[in-house]
VOLUM-978747 format. One line per 4 residues: number of its first residue (from 1); their letters; for each residue x, z, y of C-alpha. Coordinates in steps of 0.02 Angstrom, whole numbers, plus 32768, in hexadecimal, padded with zeros to 4 digits. Layout:
NUM = a = X,Z,Y  ... .
END
This chain:
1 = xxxx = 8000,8000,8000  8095,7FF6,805F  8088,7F51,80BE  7FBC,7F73,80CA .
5 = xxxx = 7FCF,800C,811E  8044,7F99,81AF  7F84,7F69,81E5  7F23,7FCE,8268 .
9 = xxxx = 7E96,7F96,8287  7E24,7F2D,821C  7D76,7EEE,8248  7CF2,7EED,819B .
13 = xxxx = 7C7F,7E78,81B3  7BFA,7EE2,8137  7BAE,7E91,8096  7B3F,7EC3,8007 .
17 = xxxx = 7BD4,7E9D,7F7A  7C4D,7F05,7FEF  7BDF,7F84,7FF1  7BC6,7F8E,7F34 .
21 = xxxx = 7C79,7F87,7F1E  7CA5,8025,7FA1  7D20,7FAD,7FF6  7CF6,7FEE,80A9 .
25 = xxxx = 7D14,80B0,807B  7DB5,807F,8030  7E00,8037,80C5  7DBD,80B5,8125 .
29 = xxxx = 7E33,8124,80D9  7ED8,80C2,810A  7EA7,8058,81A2  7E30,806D,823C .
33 = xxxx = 7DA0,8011,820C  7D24,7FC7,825C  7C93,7F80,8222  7C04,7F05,8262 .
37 = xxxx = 7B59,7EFC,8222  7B35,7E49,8257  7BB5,7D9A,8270  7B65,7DA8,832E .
41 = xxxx = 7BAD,7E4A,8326  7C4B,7E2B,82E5  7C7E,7DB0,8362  7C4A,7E1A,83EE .
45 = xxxx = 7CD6,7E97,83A8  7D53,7E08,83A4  7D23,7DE5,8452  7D50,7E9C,8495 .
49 = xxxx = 7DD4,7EE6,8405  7E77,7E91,83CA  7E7C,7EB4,82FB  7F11,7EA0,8290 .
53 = xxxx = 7E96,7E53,8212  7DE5,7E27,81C8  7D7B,7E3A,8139  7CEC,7DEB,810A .
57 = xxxx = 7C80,7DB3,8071  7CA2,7D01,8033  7BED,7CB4,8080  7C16,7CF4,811F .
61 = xxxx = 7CCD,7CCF,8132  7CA3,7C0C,817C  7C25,7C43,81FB  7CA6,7CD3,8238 .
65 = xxxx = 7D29,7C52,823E  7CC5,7BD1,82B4  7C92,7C45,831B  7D3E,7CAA,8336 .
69 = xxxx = 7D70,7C01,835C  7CEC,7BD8,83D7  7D24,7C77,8429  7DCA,7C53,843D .
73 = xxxx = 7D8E,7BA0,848C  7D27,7BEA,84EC  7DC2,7C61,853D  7E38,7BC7,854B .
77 = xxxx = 7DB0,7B51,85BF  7D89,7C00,8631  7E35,7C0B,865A  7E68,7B68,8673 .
81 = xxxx = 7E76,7B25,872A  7DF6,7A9D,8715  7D2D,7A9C,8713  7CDE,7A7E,866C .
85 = xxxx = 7C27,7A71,863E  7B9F,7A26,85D5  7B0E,79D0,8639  7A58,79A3,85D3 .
89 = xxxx = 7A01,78EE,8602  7993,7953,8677  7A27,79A1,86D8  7A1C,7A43,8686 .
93 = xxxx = 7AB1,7AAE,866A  7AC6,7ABA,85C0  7B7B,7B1E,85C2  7C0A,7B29,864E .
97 = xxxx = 7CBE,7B87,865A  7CD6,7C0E,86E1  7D25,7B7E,8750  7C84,7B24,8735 .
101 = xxxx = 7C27,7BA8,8755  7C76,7BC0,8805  7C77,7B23,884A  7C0C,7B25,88F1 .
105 = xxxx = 7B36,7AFC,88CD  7B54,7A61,8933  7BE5,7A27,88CA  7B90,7A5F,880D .
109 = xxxx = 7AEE,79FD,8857  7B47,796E,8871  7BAA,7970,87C4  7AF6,7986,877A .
113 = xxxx = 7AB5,78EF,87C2  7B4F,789D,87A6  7B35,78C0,86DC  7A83,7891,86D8 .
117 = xxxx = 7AB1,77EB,871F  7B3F,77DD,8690  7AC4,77FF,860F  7A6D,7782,863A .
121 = xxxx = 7AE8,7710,8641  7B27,7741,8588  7A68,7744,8543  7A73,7682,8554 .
125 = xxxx = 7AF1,7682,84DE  7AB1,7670,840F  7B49,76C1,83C8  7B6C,7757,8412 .
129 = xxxx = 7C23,7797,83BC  7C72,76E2,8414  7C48,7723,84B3  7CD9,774B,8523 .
133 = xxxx = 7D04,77E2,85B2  7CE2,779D,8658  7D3F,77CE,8704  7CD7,77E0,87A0 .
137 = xxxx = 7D05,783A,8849  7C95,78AA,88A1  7CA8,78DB,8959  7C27,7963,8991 .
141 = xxxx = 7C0E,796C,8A4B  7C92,7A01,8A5C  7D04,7995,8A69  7D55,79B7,89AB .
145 = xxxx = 7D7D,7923,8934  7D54,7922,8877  7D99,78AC,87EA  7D00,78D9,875A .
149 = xxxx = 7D28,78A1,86A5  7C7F,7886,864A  7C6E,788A,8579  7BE8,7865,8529 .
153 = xxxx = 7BA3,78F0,84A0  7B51,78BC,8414  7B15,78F5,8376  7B2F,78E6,82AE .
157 = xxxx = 7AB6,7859,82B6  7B03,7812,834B  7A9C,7816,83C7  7ACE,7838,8476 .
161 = xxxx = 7A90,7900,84AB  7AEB,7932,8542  7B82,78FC,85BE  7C1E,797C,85BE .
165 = xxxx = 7C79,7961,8674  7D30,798A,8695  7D36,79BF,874D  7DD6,79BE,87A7 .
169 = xxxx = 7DF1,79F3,8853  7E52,7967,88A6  7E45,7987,895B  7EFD,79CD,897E .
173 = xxxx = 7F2F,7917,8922  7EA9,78BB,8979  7EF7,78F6,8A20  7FA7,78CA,89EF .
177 = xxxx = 7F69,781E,89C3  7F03,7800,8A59  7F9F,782C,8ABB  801C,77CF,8A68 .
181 = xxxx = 7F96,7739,8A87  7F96,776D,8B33  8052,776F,8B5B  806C,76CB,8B02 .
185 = xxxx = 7FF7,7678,8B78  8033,76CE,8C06  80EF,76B4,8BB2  80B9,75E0,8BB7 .
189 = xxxx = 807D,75EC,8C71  810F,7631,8CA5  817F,75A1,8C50  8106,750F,8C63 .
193 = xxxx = 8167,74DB,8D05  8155,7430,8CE6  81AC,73A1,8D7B  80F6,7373,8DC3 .
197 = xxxx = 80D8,743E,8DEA  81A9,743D,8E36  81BA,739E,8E77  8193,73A4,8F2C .
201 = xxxx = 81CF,745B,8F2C  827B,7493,8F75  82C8,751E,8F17  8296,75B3,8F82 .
205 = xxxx = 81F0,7563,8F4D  8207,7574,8E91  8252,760D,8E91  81BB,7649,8EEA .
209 = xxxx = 814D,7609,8E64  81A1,7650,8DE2  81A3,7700,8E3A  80E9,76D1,8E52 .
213 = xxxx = 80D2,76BF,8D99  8124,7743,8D67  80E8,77BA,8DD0  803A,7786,8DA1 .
217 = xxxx = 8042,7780,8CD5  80A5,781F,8CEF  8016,7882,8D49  7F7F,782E,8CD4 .
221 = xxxx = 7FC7,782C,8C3B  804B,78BC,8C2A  7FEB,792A,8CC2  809B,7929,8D08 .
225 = xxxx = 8083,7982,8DBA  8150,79A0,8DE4  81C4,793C,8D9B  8258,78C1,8DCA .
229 = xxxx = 82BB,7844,8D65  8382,7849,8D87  83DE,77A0,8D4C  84A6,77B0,8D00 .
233 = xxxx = 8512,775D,8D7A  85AD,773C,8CDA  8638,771A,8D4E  862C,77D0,8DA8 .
237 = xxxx = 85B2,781F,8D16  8554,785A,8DA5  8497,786F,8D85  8448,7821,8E23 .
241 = xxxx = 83A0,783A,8E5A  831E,77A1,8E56  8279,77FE,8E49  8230,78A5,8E89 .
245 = xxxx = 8162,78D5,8E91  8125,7984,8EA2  81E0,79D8,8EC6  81F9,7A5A,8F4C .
249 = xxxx = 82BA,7A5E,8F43  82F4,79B5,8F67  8368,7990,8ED5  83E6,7922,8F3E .
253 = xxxx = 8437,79C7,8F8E  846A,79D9,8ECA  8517,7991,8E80  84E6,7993,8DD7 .
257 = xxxx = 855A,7924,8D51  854F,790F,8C7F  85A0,79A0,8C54  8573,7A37,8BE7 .
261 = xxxx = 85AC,7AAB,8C5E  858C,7AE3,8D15  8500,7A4B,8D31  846C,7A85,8D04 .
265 = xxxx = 83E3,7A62,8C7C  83EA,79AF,8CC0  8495,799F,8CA9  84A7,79E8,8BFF .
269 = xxxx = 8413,7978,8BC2  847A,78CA,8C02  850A,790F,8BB7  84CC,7944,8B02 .
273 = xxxx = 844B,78C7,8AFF  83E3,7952,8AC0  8329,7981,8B1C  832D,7A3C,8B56 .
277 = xxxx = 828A,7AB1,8B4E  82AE,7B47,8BEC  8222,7BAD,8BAF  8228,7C39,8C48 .
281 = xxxx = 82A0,7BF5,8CE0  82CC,7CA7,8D07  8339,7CC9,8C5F  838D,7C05,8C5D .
285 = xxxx = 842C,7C18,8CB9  8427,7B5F,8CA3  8388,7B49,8D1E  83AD,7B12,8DC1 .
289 = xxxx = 8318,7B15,8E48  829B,7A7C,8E5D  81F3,7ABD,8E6A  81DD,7B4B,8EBD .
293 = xxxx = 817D,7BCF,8E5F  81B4,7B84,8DBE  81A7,7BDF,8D26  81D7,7B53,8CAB .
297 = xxxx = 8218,7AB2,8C84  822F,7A25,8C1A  82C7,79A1,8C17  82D4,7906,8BAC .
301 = xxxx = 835B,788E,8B9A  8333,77C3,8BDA  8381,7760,8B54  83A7,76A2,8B4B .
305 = xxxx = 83EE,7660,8AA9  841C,7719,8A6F  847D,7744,8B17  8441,77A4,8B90 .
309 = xxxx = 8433,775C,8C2F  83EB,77EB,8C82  8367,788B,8C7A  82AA,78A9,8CA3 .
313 = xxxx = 8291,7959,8CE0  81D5,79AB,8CE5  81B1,7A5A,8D2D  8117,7AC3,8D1A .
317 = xxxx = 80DE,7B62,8D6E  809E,7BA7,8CCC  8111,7C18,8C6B  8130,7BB9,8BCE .
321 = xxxx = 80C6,7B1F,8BF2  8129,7AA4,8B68  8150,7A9F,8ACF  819D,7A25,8A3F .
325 = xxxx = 80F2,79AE,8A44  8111,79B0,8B0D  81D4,7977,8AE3  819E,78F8,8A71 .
329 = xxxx = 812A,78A8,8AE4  81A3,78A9,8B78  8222,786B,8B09  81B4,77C5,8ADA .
333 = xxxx = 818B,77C3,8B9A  823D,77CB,8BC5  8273,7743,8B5C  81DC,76CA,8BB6 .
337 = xxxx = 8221,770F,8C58  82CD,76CF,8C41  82A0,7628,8BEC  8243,75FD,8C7E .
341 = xxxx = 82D0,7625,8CEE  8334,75C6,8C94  82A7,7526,8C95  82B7,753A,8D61 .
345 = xxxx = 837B,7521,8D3C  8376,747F,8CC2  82E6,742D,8D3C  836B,743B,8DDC .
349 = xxxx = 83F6,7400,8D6B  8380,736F,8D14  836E,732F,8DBE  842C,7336,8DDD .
353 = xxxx = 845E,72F9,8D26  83D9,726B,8D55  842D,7235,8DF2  84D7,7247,8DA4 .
357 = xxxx = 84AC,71D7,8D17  8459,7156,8D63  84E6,712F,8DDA  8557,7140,8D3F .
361 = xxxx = 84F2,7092,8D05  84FF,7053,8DA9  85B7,7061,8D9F  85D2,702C,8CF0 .
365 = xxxx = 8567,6F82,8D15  85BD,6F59,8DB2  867E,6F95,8D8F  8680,6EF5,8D07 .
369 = xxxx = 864D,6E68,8D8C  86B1,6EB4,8E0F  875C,6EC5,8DC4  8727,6E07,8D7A .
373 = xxxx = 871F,6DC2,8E44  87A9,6E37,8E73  8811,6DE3,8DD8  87E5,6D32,8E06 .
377 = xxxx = 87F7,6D39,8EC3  88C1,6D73,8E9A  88CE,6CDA,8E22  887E,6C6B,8EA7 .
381 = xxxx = 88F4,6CB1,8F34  8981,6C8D,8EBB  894B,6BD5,8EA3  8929,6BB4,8F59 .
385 = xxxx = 89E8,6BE5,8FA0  89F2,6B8F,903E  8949,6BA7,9061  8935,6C32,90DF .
389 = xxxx = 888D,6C1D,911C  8853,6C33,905E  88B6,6CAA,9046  887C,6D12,90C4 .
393 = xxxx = 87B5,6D04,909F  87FA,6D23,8FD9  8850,6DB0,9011  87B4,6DF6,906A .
397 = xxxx = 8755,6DE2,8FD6  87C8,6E42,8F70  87D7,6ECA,900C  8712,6EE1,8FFC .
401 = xxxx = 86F9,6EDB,8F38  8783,6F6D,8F40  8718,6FBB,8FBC  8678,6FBE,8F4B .
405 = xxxx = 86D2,6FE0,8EC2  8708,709C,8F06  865A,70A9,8F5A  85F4,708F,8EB4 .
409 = xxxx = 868B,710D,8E57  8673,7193,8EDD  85C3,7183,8ED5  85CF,7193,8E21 .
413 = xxxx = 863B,723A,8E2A  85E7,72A2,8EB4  8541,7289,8EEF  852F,726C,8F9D .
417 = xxxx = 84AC,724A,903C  841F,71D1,9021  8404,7160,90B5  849C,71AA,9109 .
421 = xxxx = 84C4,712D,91A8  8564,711D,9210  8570,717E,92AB  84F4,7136,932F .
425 = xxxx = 84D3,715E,93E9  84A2,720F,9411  83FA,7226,9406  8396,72BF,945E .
429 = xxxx = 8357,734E,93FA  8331,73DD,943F  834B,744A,93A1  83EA,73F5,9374 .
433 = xxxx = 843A,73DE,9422  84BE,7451,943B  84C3,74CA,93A1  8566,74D7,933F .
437 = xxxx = 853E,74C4,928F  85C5,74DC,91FD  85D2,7477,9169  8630,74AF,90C9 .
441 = xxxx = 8654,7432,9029  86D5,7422,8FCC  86B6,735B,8FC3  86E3,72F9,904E .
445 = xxxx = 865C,7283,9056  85C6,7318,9062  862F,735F,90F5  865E,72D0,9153 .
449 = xxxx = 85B0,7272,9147  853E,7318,9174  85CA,7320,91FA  8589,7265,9226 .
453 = xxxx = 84E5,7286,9225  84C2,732B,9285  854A,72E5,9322  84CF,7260,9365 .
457 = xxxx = 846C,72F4,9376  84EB,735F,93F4  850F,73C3,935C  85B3,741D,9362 .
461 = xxxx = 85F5,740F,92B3  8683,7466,9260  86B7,7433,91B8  86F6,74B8,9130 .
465 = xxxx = 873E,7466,908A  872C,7510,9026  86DA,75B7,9032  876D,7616,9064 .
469 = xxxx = 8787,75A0,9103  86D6,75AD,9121  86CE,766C,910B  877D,766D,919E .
473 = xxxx = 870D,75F3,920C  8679,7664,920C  86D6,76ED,924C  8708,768A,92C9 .
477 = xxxx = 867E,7644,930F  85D3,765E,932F  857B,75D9,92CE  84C0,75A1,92F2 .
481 = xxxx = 84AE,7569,9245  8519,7566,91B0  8509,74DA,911D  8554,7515,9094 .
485 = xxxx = 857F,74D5,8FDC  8568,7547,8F48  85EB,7517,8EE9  8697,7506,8F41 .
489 = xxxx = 874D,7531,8F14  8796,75EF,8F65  86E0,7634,8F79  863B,761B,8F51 .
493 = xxxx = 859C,75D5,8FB0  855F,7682,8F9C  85F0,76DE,8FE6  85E1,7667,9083 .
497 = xxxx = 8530,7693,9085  855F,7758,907F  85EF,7732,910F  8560,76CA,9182 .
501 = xxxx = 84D6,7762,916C  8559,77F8,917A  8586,77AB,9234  84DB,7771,9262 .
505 = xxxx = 8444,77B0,91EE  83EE,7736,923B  845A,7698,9221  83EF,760D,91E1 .
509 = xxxx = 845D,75C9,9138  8423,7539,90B6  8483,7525,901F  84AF,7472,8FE0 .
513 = xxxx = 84CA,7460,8F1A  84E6,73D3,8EAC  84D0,7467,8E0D  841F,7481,8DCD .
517 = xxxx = 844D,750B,8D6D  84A1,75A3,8DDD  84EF,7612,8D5C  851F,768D,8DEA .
521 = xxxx = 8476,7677,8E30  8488,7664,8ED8  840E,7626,8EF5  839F,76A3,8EC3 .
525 = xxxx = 840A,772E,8F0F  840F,76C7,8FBC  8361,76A1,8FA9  8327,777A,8FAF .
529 = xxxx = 839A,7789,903C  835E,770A,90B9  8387,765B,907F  834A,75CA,90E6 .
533 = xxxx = 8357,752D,9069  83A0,74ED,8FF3  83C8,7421,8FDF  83F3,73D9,8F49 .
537 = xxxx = 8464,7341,8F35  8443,72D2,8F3D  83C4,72E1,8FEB  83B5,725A,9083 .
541 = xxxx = 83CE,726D,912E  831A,72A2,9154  8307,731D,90CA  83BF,736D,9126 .
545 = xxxx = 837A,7353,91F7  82CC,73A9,91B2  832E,7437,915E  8389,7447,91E1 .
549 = xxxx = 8310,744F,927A  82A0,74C4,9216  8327,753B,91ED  835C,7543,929C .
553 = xxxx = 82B4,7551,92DA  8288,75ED,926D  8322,7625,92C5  82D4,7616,937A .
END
């Protein structure tokens, strides 16, 4: 009796043959016995005692079984997270789980009405065991979304008795999704800046759009109140500012670079590449001031082809206001943010590859023919010794094929000045007359023919060949306008920019640029600080005189 006497407890489930036998007052003698009358009472034990074991009479053992079975079922579908019932063809409630049971009246009327309509649908099919599950969604006017998975029940004769439903609360999902939806529109808006939208804008214009855009999705979509958007400049790994909404601090009076270190959350998220969660501003050492009252933020990385090109940081007022579904959508966002700057880019630098390659042909077709009469005329002055009238008209022709031969190259190389004329009588303008303007290119041919064009005018123009001479001139001088190129040997269009506005904040400036794509985004940076214009190569002579006289009008 050794290993019998290991069980406790033991429920009897009593019988007339162990009651002739004295089997119950036997085991009462080395176990704690219990002992039900009836099988209803012998699962209602099970359902409030744990026993080591069970005895019953042979006839009764199956009936035990199923229904100690049905009891454990019964515990598995009340705890699990989802709703199940069964639902009669009149909508009655034949059975339901605890989640079932607690679903909201509006919600289990419309899952009632939604099984009726099922059952229905199954009773006009003859063979009831092929019938399938079927998936339906239900959306109650709280606002919560249901996926429902209706089975049909049917019986040993196979006819169909009753719909069981599988109700899952989907509304958390059903958010997510909706969002997602809504920040790849919004994400597609933002980079569906097609030529027709950009074409007869300059690129203060487009930026402006974009900021537009951005600011826009940024509010309806993400409910982003404060919140700017820093771009990597990669040749000083300086994070510069491009946009800023809802921000008390102004975020320009801030150095910040990529580094881990000593540059705030902004700065260690464009160096790491890795989105940063500040979950109370007053603990983060990292924080650094943009919204005032701010209680928490949320920084993402802008990423183009796997580098990170620059950051998008959100504040909130609201202590702990994000978390890792907030990063994840501002993540997605981020990545539409910085393809679309990068779209503005390629559309500049189409224009300029355009120009570039089409006067490329134009050189290739024409270089053939003209070495072929330069090469002739030589033979012919050859044949004709003696001849010196001939000579001299062959020589001419030679002279002027050589001519357009180096005007179609240059104009191959560089882009210049559509419609550019040579110097003609002053004319009078009262906008242009008098005003010293300075020009800085490093190509010859932009310098000398703006030079050209603005003197007719009574323009005073000085010419700078590169951005340090321009930088010396502007300390100098006191310039009514300055005409700068973005790209230039010794310093940058930018840094002339920064010169012109440190001596005169008010210094009207347009930048010139043959580069669509400003990987140091000057642009950009000039553009927040009080840009004028910007031309692109190649322009004409009235798009330049139109820049010009509304640049130094906004001056006056």
């Amino acid at each position: 009796m050794s290993e019998q006497t290991a069980l406790r407890k033991l429920l009897v489930l009593h019988g007339p043959v162990l009651a002739a036998q004295g089997v119950v007052e036997f085991l009462q003698q080395h176990f704690e016995v219990s002992v039900a009358a009836e099988l209803a009472d012998a699962l209602d034990a099970m359902r409030q005692t744990q026993f080591d074991a069970v005895l019953a009479e042979t006839a009764d053992f199956l009936p035990l079984e199923r229904g100690a079975v049905t009891h454990q079922a019964a515990v598995v579908l009340d705890t699990i997270g989802d709703g199940v019932c069964i639902i009669g063809p009149g909508g009655e409630l034949v059975w339901a789980n605890r989640r079932a049971r607690e679903l909201p009246s509006e919600t289990r009327q419309s899952l009632k009405t939604l099984c009726m309509s099922v059952f229905e649908e199954f009773s006009e099919m003859k063979n009831c065991a092929a019938l399938r599950g079927k998936r339906f969604s239900m959306m109650p006017q709280d606002g919560a979304y249901f996926e429902v998975l209706c089975s049909p029940v049917c019986d040993r004769q196979g006819v169909l008795r009753q719909v069981a439903a599988v109700v899952v609360n989907a509304t958390v999902q059903r958010r997510q999704e909706l969002k997602l939806n809504a920040i790849d529109r919004a994400g597609r808006e933002l980079v569906r800046l097609d030529y027709e939208a950009l074409s007869n804008r300059d690129a203060v214009q487009r930026l402006a759009l974009l900021e537009e855009r951005i600011i826009r999705c940024s509010k309806d979509v993400l409910s982003y109140q404060h919140f700017a958007v820093l771009l990597l400049d990669k040749r000083t790994n300086r994070l510069e500012l491009v946009i800023s909404e809802g921000l008390d601090e102004d975020p320009r009076k801030y150095e910040l670079f990529a580094r881990t270190d000593g540059n705030g959350i902004c700065g260690y998220v464009a160096a790491t590449g890795r989105s940063y969660i500040c979950h109370d501003v007053r603990t983060d050492q990292r924080y650094i001031p943009g919204l005032r009252n701010a209680r928490s933020s949320l920084t993402v990385p802008l990423r183009l082809h796997d580098k990170v090109v620059g950051v998008l940081n959100v504040e909130s007022d609201g202590l702990r206001s994000f978390g890792e579904e907030d990063r994840q959508f501002a993540e997605i966002f981020g990545n539409y943010v910085a393809l679309a700057l990068h779209i503005l880019n390629l559309l500049t630098f189409e224009r300029h590859s355009t120009h570039t390659q089409v006067s490329g042909s134009i050189s290739a077709e024409l270089n053939g023919p003209i070495n072929d009469i330069i090469s002739d005329a030589s033979e012919l002055m050859e044949d004709y010794i003696g001849h010196d009238r001939l000579r001299s008209r062959l020589g001419s022709i030679i002279e002027q094929a050589t001519q357009v031969r180096q005007a179609i190259q240059k104009l191959a190389q560089s882009p210049t000045i559509i419609g550019a004329l040579p110097a003609e009588p002053k004319r009078h303008d009262p906008v242009l007359v008098g005003k010293r303007i300075l020009v800085a290119d490093d190509e010859e041919l932009i310098r000398q023919t703006v030079h050209d064009v603005l003197t007719p005018y009574g323009c005073q123009v000085d010419m700078a060949a590169d951005g340090l001479q321009a930088i010396e001139n502007i300390s100098k001088f006191n310039y009514d306008l300055v005409i700068t190129d973005i790209k230039m040997p010794g310093a940058t269009g930018y840094q002339v920019f920064q010169s012109a506005k440190a001596k005169n904040s008010a210094a009207p400036i347009i930048m010139i640029t043959a580069f669509g794509y400003d990987p140091n985004h000057s642009i950009v940076r000039a553009n927040q600080q009080g840009l004028n214009s910007v031309l692109f190569k190649p322009f004409n002579v009235r798009r330049l005189l139109e820049e010009c006289r509304t640049a130094l009008t906004a001056k006056a």
